[in-house]
FIKOLZA-1660 file (N, C-alpha, C; in steps of 0.1 Angstrom, whole numbers, plus 5000, padded with zeros to 4 digits):
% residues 218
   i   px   py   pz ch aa at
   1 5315 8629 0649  A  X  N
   1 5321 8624 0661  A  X CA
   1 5335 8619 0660  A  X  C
   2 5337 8611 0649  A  X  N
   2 5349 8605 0645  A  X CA
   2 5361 8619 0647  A  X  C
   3 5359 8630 0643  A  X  N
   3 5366 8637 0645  A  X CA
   3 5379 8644 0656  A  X  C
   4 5366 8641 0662  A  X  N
   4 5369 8644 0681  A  X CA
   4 5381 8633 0685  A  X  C
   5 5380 8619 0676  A  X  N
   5 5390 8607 0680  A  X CA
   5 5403 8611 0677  A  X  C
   6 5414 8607 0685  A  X  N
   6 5425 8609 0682  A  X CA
   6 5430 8594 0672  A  X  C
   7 5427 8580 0671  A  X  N
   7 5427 8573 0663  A  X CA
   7 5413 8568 0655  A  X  C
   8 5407 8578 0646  A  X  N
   8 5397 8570 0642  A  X CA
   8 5393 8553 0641  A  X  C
   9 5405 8552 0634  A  X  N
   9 5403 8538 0626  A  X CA
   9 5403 8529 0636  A  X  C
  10 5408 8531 0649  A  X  N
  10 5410 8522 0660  A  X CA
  10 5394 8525 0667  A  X  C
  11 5390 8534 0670  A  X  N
  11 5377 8534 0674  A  X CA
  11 5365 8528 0668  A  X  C
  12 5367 8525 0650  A  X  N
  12 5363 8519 0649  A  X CA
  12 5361 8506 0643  A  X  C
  13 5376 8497 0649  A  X  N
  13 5379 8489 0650  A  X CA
  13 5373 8477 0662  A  X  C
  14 5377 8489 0670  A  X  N
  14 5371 8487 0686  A  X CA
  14 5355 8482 0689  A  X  C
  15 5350 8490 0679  A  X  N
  15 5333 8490 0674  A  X CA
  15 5330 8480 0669  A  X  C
  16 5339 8474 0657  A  X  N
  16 5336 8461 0652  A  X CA
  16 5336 8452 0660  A  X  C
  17 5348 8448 0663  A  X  N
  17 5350 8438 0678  A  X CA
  17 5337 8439 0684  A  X  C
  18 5330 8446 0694  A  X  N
  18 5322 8448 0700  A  X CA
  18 5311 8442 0693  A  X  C
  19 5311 8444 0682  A  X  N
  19 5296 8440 0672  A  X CA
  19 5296 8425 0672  A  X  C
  20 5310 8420 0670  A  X  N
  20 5311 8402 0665  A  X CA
  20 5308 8398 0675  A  X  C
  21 5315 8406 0684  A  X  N
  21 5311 8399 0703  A  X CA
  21 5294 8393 0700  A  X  C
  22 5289 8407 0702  A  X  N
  22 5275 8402 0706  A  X CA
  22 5267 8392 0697  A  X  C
  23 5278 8394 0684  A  X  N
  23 5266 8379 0677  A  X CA
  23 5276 8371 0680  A  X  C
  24 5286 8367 0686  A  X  N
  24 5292 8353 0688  A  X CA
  24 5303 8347 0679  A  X  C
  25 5305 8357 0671  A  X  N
  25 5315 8355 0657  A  X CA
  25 5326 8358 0665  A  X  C
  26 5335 8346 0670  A  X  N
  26 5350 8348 0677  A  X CA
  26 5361 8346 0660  A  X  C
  27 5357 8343 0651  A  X  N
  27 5364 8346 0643  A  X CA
  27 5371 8356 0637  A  X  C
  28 5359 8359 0633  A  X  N
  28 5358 8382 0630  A  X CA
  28 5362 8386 0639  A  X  C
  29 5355 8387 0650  A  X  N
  29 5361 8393 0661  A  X CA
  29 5377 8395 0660  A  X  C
  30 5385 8382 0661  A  X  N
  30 5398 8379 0667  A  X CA
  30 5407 8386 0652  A  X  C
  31 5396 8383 0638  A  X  N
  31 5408 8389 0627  A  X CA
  31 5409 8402 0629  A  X  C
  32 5396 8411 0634  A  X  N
  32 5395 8426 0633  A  X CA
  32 5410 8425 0646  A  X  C
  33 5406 8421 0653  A  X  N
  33 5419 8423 0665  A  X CA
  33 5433 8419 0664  A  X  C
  34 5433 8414 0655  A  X  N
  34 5452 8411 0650  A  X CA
  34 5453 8420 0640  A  X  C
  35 5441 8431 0633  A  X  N
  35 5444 8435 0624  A  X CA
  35 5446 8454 0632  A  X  C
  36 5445 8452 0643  A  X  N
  36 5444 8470 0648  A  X CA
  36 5464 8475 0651  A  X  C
  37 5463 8487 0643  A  X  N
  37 5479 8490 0646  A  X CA
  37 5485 8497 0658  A  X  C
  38 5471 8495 0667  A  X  N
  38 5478 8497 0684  A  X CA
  38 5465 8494 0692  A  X  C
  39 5463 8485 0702  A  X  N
  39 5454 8482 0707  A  X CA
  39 5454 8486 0716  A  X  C
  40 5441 8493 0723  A  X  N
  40 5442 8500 0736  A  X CA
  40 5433 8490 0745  A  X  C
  41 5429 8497 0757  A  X  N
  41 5424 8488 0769  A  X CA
  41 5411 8482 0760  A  X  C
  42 5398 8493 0753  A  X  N
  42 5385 8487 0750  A  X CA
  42 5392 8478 0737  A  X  C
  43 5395 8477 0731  A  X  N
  43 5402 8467 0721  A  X CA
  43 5404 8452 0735  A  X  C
  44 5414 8454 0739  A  X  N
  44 5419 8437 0746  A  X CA
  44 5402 8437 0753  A  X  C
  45 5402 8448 0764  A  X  N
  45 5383 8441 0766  A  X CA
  45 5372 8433 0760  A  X  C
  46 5373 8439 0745  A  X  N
  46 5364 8435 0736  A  X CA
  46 5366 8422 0731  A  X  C
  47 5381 8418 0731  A  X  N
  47 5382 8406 0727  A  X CA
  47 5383 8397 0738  A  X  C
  48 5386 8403 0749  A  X  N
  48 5383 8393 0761  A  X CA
  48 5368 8390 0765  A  X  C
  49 5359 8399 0763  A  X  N
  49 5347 8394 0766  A  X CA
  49 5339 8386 0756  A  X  C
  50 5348 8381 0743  A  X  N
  50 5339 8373 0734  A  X CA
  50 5341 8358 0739  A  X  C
  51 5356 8358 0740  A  X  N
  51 5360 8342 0751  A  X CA
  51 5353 8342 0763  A  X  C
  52 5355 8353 0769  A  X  N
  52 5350 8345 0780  A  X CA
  52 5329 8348 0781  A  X  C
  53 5323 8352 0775  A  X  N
  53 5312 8349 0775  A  X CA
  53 5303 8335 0762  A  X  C
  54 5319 8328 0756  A  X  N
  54 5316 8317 0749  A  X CA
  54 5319 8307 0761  A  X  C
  55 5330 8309 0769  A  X  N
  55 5331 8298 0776  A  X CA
  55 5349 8292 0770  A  X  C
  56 5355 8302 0763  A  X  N
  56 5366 8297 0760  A  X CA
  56 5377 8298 0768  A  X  C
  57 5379 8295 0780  A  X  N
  57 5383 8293 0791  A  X CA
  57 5398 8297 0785  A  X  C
  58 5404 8285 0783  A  X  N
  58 5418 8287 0777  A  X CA
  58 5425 8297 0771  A  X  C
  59 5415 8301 0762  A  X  N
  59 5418 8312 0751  A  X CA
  59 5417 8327 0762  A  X  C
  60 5403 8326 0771  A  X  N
  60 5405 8339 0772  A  X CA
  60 5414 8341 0789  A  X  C
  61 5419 8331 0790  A  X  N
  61 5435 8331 0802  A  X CA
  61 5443 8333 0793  A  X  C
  62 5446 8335 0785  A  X  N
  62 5456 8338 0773  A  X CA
  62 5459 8348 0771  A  X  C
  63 5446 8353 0769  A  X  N
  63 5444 8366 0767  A  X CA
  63 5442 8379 0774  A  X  C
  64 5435 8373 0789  A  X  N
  64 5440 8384 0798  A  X CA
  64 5454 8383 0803  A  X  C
  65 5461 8372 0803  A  X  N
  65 5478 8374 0806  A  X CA
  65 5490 8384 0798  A  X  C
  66 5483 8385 0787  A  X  N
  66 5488 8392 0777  A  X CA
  66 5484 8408 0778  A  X  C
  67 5475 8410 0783  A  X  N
  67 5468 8424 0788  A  X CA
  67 5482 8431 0791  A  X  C
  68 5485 8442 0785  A  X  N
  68 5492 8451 0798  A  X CA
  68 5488 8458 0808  A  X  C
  69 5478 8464 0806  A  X  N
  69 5473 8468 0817  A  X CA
  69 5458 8470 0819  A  X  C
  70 5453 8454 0827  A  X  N
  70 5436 8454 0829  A  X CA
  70 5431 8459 0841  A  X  C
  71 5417 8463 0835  A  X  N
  71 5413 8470 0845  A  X CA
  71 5403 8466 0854  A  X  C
  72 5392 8472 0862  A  X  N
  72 5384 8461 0867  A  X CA
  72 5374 8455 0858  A  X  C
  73 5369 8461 0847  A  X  N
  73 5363 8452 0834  A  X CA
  73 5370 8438 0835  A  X  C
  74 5382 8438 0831  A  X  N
  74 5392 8431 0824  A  X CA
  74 5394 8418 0836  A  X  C
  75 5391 8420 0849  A  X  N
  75 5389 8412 0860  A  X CA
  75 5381 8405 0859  A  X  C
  76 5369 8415 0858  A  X  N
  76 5353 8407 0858  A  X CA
  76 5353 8396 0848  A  X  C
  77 5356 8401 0836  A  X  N
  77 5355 8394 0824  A  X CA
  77 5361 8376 0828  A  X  C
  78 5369 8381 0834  A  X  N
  78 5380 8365 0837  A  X CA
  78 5370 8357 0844  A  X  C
  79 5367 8365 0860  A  X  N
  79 5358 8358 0867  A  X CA
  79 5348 8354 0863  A  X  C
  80 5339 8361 0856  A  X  N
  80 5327 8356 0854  A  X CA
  80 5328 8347 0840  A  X  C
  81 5337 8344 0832  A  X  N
  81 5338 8333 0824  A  X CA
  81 5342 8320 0830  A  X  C
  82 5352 8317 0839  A  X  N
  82 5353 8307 0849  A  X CA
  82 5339 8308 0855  A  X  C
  83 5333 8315 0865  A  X  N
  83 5321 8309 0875  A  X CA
  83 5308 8307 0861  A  X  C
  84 5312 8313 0854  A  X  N
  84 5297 8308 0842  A  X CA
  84 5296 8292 0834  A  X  C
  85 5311 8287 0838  A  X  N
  85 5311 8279 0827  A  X CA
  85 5320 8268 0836  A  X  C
  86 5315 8263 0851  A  X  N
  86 5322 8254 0855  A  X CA
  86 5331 8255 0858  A  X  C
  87 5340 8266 0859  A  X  N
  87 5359 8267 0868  A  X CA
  87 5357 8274 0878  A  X  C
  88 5349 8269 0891  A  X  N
  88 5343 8283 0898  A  X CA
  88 5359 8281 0912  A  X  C
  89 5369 8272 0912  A  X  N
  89 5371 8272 0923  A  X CA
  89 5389 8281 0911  A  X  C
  90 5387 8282 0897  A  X  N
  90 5393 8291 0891  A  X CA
  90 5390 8303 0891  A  X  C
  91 5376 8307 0895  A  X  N
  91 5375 8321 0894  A  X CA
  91 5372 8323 0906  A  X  C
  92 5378 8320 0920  A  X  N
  92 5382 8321 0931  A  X CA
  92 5394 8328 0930  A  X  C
  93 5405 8318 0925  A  X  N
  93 5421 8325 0918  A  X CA
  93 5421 8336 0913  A  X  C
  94 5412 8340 0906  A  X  N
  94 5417 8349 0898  A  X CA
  94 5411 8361 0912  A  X  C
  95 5400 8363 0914  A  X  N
  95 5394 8367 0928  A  X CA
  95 5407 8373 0935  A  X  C
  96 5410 8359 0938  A  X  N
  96 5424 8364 0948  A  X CA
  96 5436 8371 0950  A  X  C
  97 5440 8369 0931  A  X  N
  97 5448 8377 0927  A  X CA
  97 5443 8388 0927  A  X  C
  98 5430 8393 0924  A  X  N
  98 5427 8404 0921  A  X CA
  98 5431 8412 0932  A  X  C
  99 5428 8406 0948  A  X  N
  99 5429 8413 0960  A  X CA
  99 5437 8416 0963  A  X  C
 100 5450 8407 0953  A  X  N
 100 5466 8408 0961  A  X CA
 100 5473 8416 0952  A  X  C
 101 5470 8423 0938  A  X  N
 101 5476 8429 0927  A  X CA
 101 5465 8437 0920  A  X  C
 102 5452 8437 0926  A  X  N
 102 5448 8447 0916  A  X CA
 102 5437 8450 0924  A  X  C
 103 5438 8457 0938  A  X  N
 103 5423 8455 0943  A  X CA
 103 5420 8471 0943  A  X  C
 104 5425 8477 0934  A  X  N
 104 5418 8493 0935  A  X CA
 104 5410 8491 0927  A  X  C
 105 5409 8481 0915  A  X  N
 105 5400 8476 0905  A  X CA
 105 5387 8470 0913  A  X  C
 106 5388 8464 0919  A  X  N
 106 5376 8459 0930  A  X CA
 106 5363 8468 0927  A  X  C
 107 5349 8462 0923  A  X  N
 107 5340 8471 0923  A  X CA
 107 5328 8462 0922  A  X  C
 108 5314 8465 0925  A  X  N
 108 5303 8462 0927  A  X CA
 108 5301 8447 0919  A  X  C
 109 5303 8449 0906  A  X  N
 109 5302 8437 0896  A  X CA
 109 5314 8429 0903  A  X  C
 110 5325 8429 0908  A  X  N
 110 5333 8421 0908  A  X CA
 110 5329 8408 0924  A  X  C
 111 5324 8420 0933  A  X  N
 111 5316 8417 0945  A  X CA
 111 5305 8407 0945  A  X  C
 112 5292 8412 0935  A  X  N
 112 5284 8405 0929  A  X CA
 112 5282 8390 0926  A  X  C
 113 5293 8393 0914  A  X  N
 113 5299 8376 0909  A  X CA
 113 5302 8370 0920  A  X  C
 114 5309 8375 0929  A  X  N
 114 5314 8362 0935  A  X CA
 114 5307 8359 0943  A  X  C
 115 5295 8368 0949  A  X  N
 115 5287 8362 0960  A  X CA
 115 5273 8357 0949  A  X  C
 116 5272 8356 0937  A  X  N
 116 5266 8347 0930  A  X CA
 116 5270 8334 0930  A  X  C
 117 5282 8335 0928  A  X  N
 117 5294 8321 0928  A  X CA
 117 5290 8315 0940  A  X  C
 118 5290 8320 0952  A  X  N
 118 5294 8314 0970  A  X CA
 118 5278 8308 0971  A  X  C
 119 5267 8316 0960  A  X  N
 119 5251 8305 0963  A  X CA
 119 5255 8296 0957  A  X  C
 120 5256 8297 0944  A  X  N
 120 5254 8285 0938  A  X CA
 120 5263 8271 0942  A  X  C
 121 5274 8277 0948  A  X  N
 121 5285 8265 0955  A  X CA
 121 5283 8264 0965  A  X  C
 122 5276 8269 0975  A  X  N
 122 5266 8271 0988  A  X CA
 122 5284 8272 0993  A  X  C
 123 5290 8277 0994  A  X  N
 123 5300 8284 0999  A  X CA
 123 5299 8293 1010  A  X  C
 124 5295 8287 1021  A  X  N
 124 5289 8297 1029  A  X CA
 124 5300 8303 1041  A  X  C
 125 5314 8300 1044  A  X  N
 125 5324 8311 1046  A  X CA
 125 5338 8316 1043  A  X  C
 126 5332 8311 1024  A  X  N
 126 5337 8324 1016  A  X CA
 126 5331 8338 1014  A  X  C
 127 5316 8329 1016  A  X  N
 127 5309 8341 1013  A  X CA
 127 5306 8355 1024  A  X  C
 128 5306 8350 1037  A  X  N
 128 5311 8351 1047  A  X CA
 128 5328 8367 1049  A  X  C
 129 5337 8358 1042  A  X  N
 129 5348 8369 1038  A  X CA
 129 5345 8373 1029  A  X  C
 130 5342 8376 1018  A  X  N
 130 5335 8384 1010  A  X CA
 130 5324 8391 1013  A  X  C
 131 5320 8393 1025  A  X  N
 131 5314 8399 1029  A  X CA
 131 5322 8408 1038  A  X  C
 132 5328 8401 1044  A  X  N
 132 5340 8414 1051  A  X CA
 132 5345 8422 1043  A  X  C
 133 5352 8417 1035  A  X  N
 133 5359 8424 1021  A  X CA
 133 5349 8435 1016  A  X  C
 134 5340 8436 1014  A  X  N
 134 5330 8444 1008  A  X CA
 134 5328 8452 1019  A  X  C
 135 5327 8451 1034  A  X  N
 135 5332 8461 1044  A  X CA
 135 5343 8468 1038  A  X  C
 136 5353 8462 1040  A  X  N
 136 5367 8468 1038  A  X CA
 136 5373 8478 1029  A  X  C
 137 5365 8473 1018  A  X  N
 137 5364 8480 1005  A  X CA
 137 5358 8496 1005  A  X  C
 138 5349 8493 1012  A  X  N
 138 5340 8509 1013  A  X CA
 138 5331 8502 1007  A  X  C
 139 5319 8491 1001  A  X  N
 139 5314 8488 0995  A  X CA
 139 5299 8481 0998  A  X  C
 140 5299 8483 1013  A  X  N
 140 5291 8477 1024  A  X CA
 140 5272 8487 1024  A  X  C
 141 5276 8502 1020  A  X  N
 141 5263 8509 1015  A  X CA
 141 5260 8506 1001  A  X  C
 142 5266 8496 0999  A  X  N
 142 5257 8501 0978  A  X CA
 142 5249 8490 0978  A  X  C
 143 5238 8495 0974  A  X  N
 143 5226 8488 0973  A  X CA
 143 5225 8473 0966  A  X  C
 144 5234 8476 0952  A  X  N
 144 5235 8466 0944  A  X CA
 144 5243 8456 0948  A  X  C
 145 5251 8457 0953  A  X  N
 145 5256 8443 0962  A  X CA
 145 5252 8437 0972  A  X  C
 146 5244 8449 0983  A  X  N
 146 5238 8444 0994  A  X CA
 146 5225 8432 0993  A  X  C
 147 5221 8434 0978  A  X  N
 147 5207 8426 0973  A  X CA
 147 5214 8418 0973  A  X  C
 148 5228 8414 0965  A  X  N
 148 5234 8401 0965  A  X CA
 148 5238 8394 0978  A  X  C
 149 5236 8402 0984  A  X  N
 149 5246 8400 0997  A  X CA
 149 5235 8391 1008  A  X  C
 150 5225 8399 1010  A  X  N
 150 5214 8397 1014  A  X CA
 150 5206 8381 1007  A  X  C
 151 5206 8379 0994  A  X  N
 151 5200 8370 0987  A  X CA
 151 5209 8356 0991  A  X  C
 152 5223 8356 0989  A  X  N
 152 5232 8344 0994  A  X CA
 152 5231 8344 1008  A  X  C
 153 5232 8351 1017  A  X  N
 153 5231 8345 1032  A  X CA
 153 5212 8339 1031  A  X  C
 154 5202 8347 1029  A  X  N
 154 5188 8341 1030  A  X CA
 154 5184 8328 1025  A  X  C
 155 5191 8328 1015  A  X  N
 155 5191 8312 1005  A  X CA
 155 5203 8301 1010  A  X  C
 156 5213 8305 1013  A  X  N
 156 5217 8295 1021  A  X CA
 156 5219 8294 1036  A  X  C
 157 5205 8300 1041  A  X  N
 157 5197 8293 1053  A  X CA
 157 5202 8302 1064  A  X  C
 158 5215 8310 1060  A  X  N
 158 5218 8322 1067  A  X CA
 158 5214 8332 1073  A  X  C
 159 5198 8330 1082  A  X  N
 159 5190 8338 1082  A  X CA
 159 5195 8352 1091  A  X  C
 160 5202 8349 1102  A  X  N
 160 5202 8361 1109  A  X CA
 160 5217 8365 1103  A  X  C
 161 5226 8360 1099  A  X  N
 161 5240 8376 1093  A  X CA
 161 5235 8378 1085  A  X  C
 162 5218 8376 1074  A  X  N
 162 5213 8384 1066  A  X CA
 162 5205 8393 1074  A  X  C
 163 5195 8392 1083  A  X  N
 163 5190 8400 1092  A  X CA
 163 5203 8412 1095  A  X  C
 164 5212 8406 1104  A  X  N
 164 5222 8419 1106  A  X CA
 164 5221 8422 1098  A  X  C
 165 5227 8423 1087  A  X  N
 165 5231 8431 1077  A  X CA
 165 5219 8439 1069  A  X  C
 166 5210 8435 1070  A  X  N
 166 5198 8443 1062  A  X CA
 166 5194 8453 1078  A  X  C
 167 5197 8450 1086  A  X  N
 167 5193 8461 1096  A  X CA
 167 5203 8472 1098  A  X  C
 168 5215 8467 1094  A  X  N
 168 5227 8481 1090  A  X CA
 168 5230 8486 1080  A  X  C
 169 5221 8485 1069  A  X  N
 169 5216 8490 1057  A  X CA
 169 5213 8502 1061  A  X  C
 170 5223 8518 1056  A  X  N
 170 5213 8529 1059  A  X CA
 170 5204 8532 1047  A  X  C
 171 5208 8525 1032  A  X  N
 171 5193 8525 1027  A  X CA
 171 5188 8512 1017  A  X  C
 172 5177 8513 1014  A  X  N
 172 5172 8501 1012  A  X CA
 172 5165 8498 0996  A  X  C
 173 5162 8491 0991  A  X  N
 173 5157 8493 0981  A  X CA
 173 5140 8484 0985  A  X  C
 174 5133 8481 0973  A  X  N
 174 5121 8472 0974  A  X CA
 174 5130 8459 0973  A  X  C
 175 5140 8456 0966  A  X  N
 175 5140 8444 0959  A  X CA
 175 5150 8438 0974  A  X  C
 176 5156 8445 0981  A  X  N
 176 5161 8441 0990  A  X CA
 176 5152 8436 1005  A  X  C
 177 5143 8447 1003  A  X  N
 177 5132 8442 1013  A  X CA
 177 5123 8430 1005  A  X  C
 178 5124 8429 0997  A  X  N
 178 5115 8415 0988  A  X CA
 178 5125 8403 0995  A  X  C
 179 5133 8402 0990  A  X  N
 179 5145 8390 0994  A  X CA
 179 5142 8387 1012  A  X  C
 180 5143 8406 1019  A  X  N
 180 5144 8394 1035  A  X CA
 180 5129 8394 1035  A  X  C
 181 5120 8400 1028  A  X  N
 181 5105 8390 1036  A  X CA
 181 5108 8371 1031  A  X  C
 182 5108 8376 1021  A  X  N
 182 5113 8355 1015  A  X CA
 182 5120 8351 1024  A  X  C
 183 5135 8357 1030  A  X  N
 183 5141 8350 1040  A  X CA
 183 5132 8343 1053  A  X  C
 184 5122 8354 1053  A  X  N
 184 5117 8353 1072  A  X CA
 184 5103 8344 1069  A  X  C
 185 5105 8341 1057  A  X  N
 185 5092 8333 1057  A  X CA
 185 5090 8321 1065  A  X  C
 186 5075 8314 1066  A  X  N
 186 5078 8305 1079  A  X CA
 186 5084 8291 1073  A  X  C
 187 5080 8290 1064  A  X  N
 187 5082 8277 1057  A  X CA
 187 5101 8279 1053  A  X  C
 188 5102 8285 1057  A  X  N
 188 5121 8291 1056  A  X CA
 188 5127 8290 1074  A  X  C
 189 5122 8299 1078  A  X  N
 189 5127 8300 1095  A  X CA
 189 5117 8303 1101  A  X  C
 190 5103 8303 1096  A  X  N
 190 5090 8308 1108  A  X CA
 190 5092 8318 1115  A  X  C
 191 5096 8329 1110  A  X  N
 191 5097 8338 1119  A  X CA
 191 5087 8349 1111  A  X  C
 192 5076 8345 1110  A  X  N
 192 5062 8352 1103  A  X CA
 192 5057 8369 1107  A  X  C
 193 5059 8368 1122  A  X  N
 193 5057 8381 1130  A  X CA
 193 5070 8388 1122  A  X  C
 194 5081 8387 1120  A  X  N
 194 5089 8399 1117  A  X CA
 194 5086 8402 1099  A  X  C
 195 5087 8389 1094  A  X  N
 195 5080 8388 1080  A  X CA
 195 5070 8400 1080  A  X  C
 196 5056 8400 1084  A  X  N
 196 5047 8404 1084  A  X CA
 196 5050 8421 1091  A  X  C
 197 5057 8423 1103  A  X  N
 197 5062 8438 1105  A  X CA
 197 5075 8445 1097  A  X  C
 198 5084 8439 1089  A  X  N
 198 5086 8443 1074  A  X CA
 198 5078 8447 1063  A  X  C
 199 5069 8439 1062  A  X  N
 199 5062 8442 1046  A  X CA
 199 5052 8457 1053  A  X  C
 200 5046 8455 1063  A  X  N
 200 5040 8466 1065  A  X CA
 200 5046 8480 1070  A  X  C
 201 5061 8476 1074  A  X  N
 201 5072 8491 1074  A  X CA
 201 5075 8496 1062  A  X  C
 202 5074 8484 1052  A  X  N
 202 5077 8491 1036  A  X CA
 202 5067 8503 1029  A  X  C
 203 5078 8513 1027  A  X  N
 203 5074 8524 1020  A  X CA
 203 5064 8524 1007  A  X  C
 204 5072 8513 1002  A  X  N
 204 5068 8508 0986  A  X CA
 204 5067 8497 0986  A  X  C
 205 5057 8492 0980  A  X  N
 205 5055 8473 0974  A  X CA
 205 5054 8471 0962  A  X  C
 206 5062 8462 0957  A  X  N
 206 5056 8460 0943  A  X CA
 206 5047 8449 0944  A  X  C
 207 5045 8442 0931  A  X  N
 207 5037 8429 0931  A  X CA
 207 5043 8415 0936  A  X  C
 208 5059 8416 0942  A  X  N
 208 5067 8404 0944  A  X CA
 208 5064 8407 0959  A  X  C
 209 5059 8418 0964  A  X  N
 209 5064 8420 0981  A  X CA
 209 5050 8414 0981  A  X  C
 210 5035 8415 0975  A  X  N
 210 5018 8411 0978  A  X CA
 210 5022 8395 0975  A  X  C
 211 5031 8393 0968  A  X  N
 211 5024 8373 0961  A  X CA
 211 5036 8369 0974  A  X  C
 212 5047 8374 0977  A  X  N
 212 5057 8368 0987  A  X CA
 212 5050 8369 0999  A  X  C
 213 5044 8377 1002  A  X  N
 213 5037 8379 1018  A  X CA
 213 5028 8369 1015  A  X  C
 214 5014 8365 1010  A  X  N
 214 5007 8362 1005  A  X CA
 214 5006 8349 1007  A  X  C
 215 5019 8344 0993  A  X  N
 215 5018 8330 0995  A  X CA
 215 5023 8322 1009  A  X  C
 216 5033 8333 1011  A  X  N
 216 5036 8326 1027  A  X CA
 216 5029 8325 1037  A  X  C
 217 5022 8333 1037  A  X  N
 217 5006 8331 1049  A  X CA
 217 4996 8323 1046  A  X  C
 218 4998 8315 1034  A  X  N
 218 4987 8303 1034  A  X CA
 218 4990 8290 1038  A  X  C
% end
């Protein structure tokens, strides 16, 4: 395979980094990365995702400023080391910037995080524009966001712009229909009758759609 590389030794340079990452060795990591004689995008990635999934805030703002050119990995990575580790009104910023200098990079994971971010800060109209934004984007059919999407308005008490929006869903998954039966539950908004004519429109159930119906009807 090595063959096919136009820089072997950097490929598997790139490999090491990747390896220290996952055990947590920012040491190794960082010596293999001062030691590569041209670093490309998965090189700066690899070292940026060891900071920022330690929580080394400083170091890995350092390190994506020095990027020449990051991509939407190289975004996420920022963001979701600030919203993981306590700098969530910094990984707004960087958010922002992203929309104002780099929003062709914009993608599902970057959408995600932030409407993970907007529950846990009960942020409820940021989450709101970022919900627009994921209109805007082209981003408003993918399933994988819309679960997120759906999950932050239900949980923070948002019950009907989650309703809208799961009814302009042209498709659906189980795990999205799990979330609004939870939303419509009565002990949530009493709205049991639509609860109960969802779960029985559903195509498919797993074992979360029987114990969610379930426990809510007792």
């Amino acid at each position: 395979m090595l063959k096919t590389v136009t820089h072997p030794e950097i490929f598997l340079l790139n490999n090491l980094i990747s390896t220290y990452s996952k055990l947590g060795n920012l040491e190794y990591a960082h010596r293999v990365f001062d030691h590569i004689p041209q670093s490309n995008l998965f090189s700066w990635n690899a070292i940026l995702s060891i900071y920022s999934k330690l929580g080394r805030l400083s170091q890995m703002q350092q390190i994506f400023d020095l990027m020449p050119f990051p991509d939407g990995a190289s975004w996420n990575l920022a963001i979701s080391g600030y919203a993981n580790y306590g700098s969530s009104t910094d990984a707004v910023g960087v958010y922002k910037l992203m929309l104002k200098d780099a929003a062709m990079n914009l993608n599902q994971i970057t959408f995600s995080t932030m409407l993970i971010l907007c529950l846990n800060c009960r942020w409820m109209d940021l989450g709101r524009q970022i919900h627009g934004q994921i209109l805007k984007f082209g981003f408003g059919s993918y399933v994988f966001v819309g679960s997120h999407l759906l999950d932050m308005y239900a949980k923070l008490g948002l019950i009907f712009d989650a309703k809208g929006y799961y009814d302009e869903m042209p498709e659906r998954n189980v795990v999205m229909c799990n979330t609004m039966i939870t939303g419509l539950m009565p002990e949530r908004h009493g709205m049991v009758e639509e609860s109960k004519h969802l779960f029985h429109s559903l195509k498919e159930r797993d074992s979360i759609s029987w114990t969610t119906m379930i426990s809510g009807l007792m």
